[in-house]
LOKOLPA-166506 format. One line per field, with one value per residue: residue number from 0; chain; z, y, x of N, C-alpha, C, CB in turn. Coordinates in steps of 0.2 Angstrom, whole numbers. Atoms other than C-alpha are relative to their C-alpha. Glycine has a CB too. Layout:
BEGIN
pos <- (NUM / ...)
unit <- (A / ...)
n.Z <- (Z / ...)
n.Y <- (Y / ...)
n.X <- (X / ...)
ca.Z <- (Z / ...)
ca.Y <- (Y / ...)
ca.X <- (X / ...)
c.Z <- (Z / ...)
c.Y <- (Y / ...)
c.X <- (X / ...)
cb.Z <- (Z / ...)
cb.Y <- (Y / ...)
cb.X <- (X / ...)
This chain:
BEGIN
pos <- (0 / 1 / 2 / 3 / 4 / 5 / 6 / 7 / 8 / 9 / 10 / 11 / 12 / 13 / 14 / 15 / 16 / 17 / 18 / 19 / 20 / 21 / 22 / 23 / 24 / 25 / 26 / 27 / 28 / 29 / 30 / 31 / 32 / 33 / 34 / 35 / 36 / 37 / 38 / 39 / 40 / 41 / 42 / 43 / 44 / 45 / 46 / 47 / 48 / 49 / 50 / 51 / 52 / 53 / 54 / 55 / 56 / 57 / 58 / 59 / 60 / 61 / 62 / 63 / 64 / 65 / 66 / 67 / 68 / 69 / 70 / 71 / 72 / 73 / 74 / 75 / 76 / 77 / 78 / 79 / 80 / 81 / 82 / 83 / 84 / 85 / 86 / 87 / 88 / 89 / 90 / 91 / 92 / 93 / 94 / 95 / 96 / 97 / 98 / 99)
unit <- (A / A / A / A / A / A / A / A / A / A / A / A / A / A / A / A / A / A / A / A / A / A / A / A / A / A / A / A / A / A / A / A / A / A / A / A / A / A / A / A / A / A / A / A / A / A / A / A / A / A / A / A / A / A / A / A / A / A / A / A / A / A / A / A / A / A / A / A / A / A / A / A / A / A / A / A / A / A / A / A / A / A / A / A / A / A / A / A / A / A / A / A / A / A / A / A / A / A / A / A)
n.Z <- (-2 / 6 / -3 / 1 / -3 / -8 / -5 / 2 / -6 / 1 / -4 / -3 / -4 / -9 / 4 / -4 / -2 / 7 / -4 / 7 / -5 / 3 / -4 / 0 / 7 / 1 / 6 / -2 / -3 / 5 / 3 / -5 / 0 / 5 / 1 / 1 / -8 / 1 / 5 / -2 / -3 / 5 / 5 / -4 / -1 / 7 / 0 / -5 / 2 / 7 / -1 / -5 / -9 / -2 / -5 / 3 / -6 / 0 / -5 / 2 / -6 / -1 / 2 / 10 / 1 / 7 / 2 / -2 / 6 / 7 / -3 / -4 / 8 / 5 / -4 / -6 / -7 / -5 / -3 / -3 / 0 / -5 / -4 / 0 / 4 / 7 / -2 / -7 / 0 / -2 / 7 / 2 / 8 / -1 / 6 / 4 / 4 / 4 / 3 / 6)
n.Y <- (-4 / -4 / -7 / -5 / -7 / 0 / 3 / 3 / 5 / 3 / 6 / 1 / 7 / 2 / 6 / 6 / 3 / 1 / -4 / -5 / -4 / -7 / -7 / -5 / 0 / -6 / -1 / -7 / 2 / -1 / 7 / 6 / 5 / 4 / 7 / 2 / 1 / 7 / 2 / 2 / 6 / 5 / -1 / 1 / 5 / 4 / -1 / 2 / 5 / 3 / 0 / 8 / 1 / 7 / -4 / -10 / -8 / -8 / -1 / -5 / -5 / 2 / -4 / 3 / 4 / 3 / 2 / 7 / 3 / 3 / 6 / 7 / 3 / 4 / 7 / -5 / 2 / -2 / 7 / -5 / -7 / -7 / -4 / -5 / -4 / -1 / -7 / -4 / 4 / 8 / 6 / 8 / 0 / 7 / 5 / 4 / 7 / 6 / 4 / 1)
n.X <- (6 / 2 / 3 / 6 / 3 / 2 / -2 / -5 / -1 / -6 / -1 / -6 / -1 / -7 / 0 / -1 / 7 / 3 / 5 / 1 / 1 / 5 / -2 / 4 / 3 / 1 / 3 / 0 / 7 / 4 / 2 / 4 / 4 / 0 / -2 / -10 / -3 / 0 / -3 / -5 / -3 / 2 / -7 / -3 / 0 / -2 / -5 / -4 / 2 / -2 / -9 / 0 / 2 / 6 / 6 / -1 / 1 / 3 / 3 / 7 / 2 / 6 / 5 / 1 / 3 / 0 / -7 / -3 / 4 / -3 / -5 / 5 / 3 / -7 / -3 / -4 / 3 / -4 / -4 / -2 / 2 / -2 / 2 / -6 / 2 / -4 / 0 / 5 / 8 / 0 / 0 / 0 / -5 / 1 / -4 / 3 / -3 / 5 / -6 / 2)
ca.Z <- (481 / 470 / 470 / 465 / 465 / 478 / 487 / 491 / 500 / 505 / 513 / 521 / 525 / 541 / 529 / 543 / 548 / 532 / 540 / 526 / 536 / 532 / 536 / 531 / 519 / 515 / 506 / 503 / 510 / 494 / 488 / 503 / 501 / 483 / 488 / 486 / 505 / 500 / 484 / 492 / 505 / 493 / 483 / 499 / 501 / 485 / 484 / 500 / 494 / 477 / 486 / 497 / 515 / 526 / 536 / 536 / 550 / 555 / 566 / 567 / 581 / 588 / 582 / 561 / 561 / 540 / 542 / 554 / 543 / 528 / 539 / 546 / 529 / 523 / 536 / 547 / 567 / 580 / 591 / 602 / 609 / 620 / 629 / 628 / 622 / 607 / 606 / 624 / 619 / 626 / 610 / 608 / 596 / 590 / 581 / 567 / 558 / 544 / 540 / 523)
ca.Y <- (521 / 524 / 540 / 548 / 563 / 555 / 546 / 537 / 522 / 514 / 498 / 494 / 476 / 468 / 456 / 444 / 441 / 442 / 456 / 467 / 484 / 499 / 514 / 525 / 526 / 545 / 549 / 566 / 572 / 577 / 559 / 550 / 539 / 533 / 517 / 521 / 518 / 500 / 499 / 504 / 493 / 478 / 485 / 484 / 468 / 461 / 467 / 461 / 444 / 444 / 447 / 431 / 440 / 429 / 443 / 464 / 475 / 490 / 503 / 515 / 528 / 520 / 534 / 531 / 522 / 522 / 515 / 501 / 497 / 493 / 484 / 473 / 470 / 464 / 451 / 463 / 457 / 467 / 461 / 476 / 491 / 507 / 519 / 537 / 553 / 561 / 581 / 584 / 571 / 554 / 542 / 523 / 517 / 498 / 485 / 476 / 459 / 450 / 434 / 430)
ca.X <- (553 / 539 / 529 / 514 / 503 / 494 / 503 / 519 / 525 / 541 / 545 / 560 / 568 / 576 / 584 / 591 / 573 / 568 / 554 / 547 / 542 / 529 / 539 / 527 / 512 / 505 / 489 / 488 / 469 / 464 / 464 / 458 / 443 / 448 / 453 / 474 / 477 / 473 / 479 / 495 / 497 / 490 / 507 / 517 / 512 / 513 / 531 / 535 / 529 / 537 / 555 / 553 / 549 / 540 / 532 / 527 / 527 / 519 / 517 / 501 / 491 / 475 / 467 / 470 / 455 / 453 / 471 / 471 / 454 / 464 / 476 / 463 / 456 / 475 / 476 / 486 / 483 / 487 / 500 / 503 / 497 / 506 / 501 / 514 / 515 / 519 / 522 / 514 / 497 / 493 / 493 / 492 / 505 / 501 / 510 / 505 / 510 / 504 / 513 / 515)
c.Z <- (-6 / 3 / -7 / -1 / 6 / 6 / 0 / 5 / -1 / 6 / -1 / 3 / 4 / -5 / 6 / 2 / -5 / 2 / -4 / 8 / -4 / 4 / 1 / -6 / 1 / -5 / 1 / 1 / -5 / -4 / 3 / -2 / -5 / -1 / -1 / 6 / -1 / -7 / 1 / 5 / -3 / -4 / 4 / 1 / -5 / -1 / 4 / 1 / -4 / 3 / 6 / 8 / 3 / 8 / 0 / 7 / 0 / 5 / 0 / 8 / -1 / -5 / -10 / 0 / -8 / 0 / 2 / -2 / -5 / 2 / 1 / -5 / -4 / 1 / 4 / 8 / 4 / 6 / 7 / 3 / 6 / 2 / 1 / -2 / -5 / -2 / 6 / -1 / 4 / -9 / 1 / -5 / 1 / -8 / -4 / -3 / -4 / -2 / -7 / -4)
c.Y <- (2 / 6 / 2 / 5 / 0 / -1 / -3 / -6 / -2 / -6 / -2 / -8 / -3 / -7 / -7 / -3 / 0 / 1 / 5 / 6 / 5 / 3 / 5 / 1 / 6 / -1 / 6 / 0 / 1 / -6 / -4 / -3 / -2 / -6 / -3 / -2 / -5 / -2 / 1 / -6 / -9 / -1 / -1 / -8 / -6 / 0 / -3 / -9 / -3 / -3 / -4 / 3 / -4 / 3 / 6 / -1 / 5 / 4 / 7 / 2 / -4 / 5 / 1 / -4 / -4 / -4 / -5 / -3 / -4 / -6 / -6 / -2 / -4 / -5 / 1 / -3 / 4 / -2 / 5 / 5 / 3 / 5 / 6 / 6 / 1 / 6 / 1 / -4 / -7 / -3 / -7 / -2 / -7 / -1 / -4 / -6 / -5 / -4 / -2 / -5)
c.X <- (-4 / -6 / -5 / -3 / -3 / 1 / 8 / 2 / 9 / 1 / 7 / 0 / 4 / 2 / 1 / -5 / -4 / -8 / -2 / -3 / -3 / 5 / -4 / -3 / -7 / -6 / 0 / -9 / -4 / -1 / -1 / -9 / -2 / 3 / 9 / 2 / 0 / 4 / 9 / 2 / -1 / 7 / 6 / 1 / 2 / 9 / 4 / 1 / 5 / 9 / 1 / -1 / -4 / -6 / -1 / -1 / -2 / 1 / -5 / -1 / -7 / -6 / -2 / -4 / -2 / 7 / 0 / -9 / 2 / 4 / -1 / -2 / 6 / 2 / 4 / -3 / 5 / 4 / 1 / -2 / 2 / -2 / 7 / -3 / 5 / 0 / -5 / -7 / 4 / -2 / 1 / 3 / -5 / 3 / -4 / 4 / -4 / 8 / -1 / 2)
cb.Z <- (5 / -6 / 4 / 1 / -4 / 0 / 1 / -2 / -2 / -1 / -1 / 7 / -3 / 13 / -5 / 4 / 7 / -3 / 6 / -8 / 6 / 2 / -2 / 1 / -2 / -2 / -3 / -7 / 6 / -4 / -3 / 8 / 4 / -5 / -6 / -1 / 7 / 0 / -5 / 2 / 8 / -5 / -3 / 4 / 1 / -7 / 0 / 5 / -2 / -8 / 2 / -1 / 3 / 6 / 5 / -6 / 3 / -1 / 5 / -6 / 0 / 6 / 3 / -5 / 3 / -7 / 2 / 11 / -3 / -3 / 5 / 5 / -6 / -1 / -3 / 0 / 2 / 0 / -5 / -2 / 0 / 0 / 6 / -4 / 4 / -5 / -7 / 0 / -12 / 8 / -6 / -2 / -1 / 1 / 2 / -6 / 5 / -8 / 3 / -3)
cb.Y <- (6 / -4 / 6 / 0 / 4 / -1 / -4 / 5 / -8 / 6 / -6 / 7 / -4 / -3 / 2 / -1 / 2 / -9 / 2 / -4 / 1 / 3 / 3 / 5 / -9 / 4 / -4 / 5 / 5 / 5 / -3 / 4 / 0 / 3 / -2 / 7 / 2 / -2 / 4 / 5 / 1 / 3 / 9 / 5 / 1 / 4 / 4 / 3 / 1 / 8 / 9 / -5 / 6 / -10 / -1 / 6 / 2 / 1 / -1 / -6 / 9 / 0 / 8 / -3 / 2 / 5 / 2 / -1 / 5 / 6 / 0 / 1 / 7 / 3 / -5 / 10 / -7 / 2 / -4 / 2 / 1 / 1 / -4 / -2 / 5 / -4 / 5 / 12 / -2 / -3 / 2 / -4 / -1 / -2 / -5 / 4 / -5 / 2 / -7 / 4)
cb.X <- (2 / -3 / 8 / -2 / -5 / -3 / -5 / 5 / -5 / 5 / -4 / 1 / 1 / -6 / 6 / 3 / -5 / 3 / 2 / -8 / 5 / -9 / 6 / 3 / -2 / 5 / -7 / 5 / -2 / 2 / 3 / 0 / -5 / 2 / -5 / 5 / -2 / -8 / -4 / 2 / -3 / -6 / 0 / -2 / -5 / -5 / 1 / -4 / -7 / 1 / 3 / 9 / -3 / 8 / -1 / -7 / 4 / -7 / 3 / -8 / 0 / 0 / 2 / 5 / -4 / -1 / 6 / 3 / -2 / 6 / 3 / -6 / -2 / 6 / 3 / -2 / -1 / -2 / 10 / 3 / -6 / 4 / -2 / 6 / -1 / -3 / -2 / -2 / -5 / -7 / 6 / -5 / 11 / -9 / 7 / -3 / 2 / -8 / 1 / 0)
């Protein structure tokens, strides 16, 4: 895991599907819209690349729109989308996948 002031990322691998996976990638709000939410997942990616995975996964709330922005810019497609709650709300989850 590496880590920052502003942020931090960590990706987790389903090795037998050899499935790189965002668990969870945080900007803190005071450093949002300098371009680290991309530059992390750019980093996620790249790593996921170096260490021979043959694809990422995600999963994100319809409503993170600068998120699933980034994603869609990274080559991310969305494969999924659910309907639930989440503390007492209705929320949309949705899966992501880029192959790599």
């Amino acid at each position: 895991m590496r880590r920052n002031t502003a942020g931090w990322r960590r990706s987790k691998a389903c090795a037998r599907e050899a499935v790189a996976r965002i668990r969870l990638l945080l900007v803190d709000p005071k450093a949002r819209g300098l371009g680290l939410g991309r530059h992390l997942t750019d980093e996620c990616i790249r790593f996921a690349r170096d260490a021979g995975y043959r694809k990422m996964t995600l999963w994100t709330h319809s409503v993170l729109t600068a998120a699933r922005h980034i994603y869609q810019q990274a080559g991310f497609k969305l494969m999924r989308s659910e309907q639930h709650e989440s503390w007492g709300r209705p929320v949309v989850s949705e899966h992501w996948d880029l192959e790599l």
